[in-house]
N, C-alpha and C positions, 0 to 999 in steps of 0.2 A: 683073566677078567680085566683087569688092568696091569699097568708098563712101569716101571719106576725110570722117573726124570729126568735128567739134570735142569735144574730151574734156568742157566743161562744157555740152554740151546734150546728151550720153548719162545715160540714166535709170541710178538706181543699180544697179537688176537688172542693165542691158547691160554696166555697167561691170565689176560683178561676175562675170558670165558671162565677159568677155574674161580679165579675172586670172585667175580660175581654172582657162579653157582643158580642153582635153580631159586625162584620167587614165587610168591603167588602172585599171579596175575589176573587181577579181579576186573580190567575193565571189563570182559566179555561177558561176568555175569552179574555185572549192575542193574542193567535193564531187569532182569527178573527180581533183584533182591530188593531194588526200589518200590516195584508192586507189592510183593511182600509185605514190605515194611508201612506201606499206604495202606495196606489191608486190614493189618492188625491193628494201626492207628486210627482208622474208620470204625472197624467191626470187632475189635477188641479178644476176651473169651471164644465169641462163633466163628474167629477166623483162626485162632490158634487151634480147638477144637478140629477143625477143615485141616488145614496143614499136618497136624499129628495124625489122623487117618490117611493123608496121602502119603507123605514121608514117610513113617515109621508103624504103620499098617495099625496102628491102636485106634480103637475111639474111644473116647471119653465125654463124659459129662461134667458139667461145669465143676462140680464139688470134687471131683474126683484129681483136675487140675494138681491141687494142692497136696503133698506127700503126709498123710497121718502120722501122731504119735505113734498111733499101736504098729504102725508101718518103721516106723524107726524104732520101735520099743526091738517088736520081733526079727528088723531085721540084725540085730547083736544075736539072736538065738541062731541065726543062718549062715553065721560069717566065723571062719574055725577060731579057736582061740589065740592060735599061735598070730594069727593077723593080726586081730584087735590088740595083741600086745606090739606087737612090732609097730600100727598107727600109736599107738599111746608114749611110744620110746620116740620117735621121729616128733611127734607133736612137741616131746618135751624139748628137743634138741633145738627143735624151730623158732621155738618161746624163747628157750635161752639165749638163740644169739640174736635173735630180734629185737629183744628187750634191750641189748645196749645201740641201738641204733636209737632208742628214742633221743630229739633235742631235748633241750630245757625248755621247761613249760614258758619261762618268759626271759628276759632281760629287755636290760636297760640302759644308756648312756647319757651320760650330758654330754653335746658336741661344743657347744659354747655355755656363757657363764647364762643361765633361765632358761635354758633349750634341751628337755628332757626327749628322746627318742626312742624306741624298742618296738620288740618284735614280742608279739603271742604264739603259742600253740593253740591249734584248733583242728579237732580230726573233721572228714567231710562227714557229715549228716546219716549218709546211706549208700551203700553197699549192692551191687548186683555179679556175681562171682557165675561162671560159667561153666559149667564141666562138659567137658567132652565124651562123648560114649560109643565113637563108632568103632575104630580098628580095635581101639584096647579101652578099658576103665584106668583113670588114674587117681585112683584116691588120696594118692600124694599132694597132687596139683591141690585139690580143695584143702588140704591141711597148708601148705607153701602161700596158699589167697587169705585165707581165712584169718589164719595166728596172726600176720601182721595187722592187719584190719583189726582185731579187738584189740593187741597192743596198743594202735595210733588209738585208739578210746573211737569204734565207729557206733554210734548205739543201733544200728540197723542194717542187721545183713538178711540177702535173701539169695536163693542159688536155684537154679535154672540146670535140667539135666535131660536129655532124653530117653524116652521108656525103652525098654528092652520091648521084645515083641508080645509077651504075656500083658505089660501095661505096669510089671512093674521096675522099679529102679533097681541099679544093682546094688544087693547088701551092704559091701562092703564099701561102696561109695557114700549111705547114707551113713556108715557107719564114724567114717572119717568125717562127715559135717557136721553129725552129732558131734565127736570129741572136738572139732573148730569151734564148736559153739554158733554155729551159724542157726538164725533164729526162724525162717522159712526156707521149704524145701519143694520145688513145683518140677513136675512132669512132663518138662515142655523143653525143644531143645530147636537146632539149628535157626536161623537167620530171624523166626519167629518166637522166638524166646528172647535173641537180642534185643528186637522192635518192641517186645510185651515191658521189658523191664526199661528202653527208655523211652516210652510212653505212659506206659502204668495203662491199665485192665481194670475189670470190674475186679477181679481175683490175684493179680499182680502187680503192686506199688511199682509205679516208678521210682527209680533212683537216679542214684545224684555223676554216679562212677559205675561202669562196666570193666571188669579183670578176667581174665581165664583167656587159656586156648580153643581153636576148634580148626574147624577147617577150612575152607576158601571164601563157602556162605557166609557161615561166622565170622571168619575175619571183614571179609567185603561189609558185611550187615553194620559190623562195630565200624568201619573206617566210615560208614553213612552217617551213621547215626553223632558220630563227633560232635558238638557242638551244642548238640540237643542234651549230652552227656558228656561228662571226662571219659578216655578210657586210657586202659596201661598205654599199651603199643602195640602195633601189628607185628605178630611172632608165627616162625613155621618157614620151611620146613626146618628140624631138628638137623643138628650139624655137630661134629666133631674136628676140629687139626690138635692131632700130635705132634709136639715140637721131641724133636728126639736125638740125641749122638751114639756112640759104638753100644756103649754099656746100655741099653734100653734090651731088654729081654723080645723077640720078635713076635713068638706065639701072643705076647702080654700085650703088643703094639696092636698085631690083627683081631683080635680078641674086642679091643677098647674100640675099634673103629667096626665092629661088627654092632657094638651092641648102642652106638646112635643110627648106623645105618638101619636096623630092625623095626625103629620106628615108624619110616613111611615109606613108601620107596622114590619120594624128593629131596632124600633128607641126603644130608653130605658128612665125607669121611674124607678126612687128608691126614697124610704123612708129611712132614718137613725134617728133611735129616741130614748131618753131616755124612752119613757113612753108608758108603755105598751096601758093603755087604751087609747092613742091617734092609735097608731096603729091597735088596734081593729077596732076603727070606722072607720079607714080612710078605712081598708078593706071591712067592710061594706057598706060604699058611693060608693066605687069606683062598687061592684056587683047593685048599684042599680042605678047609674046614667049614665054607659053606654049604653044608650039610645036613645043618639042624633047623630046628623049627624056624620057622618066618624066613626062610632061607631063597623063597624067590623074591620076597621084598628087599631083606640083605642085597642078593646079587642084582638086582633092578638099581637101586641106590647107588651102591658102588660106582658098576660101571656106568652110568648117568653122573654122577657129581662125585666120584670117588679120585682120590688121585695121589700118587706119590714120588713124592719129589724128593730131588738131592741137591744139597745146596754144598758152597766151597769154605763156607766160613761161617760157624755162629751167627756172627753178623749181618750175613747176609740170611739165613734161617728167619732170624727176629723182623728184618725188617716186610719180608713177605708175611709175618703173622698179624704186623701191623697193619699194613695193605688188607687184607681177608677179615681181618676183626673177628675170630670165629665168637659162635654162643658159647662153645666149650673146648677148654685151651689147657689140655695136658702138656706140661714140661717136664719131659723123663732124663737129664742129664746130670751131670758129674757135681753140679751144684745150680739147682734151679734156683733156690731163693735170689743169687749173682743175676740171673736172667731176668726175672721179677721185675725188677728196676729198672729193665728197658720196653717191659710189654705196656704200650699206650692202650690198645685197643682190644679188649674181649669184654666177651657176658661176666663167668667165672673160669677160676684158675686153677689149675689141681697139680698142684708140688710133688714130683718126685715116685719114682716104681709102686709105692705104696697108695697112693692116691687115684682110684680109676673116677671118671665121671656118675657111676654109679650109687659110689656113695654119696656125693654130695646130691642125686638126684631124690635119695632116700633118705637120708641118717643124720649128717653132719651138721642139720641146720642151719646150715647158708643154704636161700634161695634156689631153684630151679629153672622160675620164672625170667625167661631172660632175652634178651634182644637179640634177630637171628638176618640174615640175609646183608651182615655188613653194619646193622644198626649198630653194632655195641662201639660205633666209632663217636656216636650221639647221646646214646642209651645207657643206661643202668638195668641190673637186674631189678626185678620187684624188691622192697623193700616197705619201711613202714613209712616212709618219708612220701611213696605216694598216697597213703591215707590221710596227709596232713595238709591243713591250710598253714598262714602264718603271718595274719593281718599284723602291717605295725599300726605304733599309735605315738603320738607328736602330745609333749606338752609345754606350754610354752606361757612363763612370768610374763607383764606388760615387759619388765626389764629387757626382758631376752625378746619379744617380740619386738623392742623398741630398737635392739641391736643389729637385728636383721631388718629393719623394716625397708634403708637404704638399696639390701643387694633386691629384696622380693619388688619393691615398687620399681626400679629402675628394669629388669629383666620383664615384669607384667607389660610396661608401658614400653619396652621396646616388642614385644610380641603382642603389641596392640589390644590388650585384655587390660582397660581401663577400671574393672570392676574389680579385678586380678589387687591391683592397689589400692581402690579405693575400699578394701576386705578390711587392711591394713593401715591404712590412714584415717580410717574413721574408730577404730579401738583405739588408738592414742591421743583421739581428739575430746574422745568423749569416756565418761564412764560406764562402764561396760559390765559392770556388776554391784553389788551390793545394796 
């Protein structure tokens, strides 16, 4: 399926092609997803309504839009048990390490002697979270959007999903926005779900913030709508590099790079390894155990954006990892945390034989939400830091405004903002309260 490498007898094009990896490439379907979005923005409900009968073969009427209690109530009755425990354990894992990411609500400084400064916390307003429903359901995703959003204090979430073909949603996705606590649940999904929540409908509030994955539409729709809205960041395809030396188990290598490649068949899987004969066999396992389910997505993936490489030194390993920024950066070596200290650029990081991407995509409670195609060289994973504003606020004695009044009039009146000083020279002229 694939060749294992050596990294310095790849020509620079190859090497380039591999960093770069597949994208989504939305300019070609802007032109459609900008009518869309003019659609919904014109004709609101009747054109979401239109699109969910073309798309996803359902019709609906306008009340139906919206996901009921008794639809949330029942869908706990349809979803096995052993699920709703395992969302309820991930939930708590997610809370708990979210919760120490909050800042402090305020502080404050005096920078000079009258001159009080600080910053506030303040979550944004409202909420519009996105689930994806086409290859797979991820009920995860909405619990990884959601927990930090009521952490950051959002008092308004609403979430956006597309119907299955009966018209209704899947169980166990409402079952996980129940436990998020997420406070509206609607029937509406791709590019026109994006548009409905940042616009707002007769039936769907506009917000303030768009989070979630989706697909190309999705993404395209959200990279439009910016401006009109916040949103996280454009994420996809799903991606794995193992950084790895001798002692990395091989089956446990092809295994970890199987199960990000499963995802999509754009999604990418690298190996980085000191050792040749680990690389041999990993390419070995990998031609003999895609076999199982999702196994021509797997080998699609793979061989499109899969690759494994052999590098002459640790150090050179690390700096190609730097270079690629993956979303998901397993280091399986003789002491990873030593390594740690030199990764500038990933999403998340997962230490050592015992740590697959898996867990943290489920359990651990660190984030999933994460920056993919290179971003994580800019990017953060989701966190609660993006639910947050953090206006400062200036206070200021006549004392202390008298003390700066020299550098603010002299900088105003060389930047030509006459009024810029005269803000300042008329409160010291005059009295100005009491």
């Amino acid at each position: 399926m694939i060749k294992a490498r050596w990294i310095e007898e790849l020509a620079p094009p190859e090497l380039e092609k591999i960093i770069r990896r597949s994208r989504l490439d939305i300019e070609s379907e802007k032109p459609r997803i900008l009518w869309i979005l003019e659609d919904v923005r014109k004709r609101g409900d009747a054109a979401l309504i239109d699109y969910t009968a073309r798309f996803d073969g359902v019709t609906l009427t306008t009340k139906q839009i919206p996901v009921s209690q008794r639809e949330i109530r029942d869908a706990y009755a349809q979803t096995r048990k052993d699920i709703i425990s395992a969302l309820e354990t991930a939930a708590k894992n997610i809370a708990k390490f979210h919760s120490q990411q909050l800042p402090r609500e305020s502080w404050s400084m005096q920078v000079t002697s009258g001159v009080k400064v600080g910053r506030v916390r303040r979550p944004i307003d409202s909420v519009g979270i996105y689930i994806p429903g086409g290859r797979a359901a991820y009920p995860s995703t909405v619990l990884m959007i959601a927990i930090p959003a009521k952490i950051a204090g959002v008092p308004n979430i609403v979430a956006c999903t597309p119907p299955m073909r009966d018209g209704r949603v899947m169980p166990f996705t409402l079952v996980a926005a129940d436990i998020a606590g997420i406070d509206k649940i609607y029937r509406v999904g791709g590019a026109q779900a994006i548009a409905a929540m940042a616009y707002g409908t007769d039936t769907i509030p506009k917000v303030d913030k768009i989070v979630g994955p989706g697909n190309i539409y999705v993404t395209a729709a959200k990279m439009l709508v910016y401006g009109q809205v916040d949103i996280d960041f454009p994420a996809g395809p799903s991606e794995i590099l193992i950084l790895a030396d001798k002692t990395a188990d091989p089956e446990t290598v092809a295994v970890d790079l199987m199960s990000q490649a499963e995802h999509d068949p754009t999604a990418a899987a690298v190996l980085v390894t000191t050792s040749e004969a680990l690389a041999r066999k990993v390419e070995a396992k990998l031609d003999k155990l895609v076999v199982e389910c999702r196994s021509e997505i797997i080998k699609t993936a793979i061989s499109n954006n899969g690759a494994l490489l052999m590098a002459k030194t640790l150090e050179d390993a690390v700096d190609f990892v730097n270079k690629y920024a993956p979303e998901h950066l397993e280091i399986i070596t003789v002491n990873p945390l030593k390594l740690l200290k030199k990764i500038r650029n990933a999403g998340s990081i997962f230490l050592g034989p015992y740590s697959p991407v898996s867990a943290g995509d489920y359990a651990t409670g660190a984030n999933h939400v994460l920056p993919t195609g290179g971003d994580a060289k800019i990017y953060s994973g989701l966190s609660v830091d993006d639910f947050l504003k953090h206006p400062t606020f200036q206070m200021l004695s006549r004392a202390g405004l008298a003390k700066l009044s020299k550098t603010v009039i002299t900088l105003a009146e060389a930047e030509g903002l006459p009024s810029h000083a005269r803000s300042v020279e008329n409160r010291l002229k005059r009295k100005v309260c009491g």
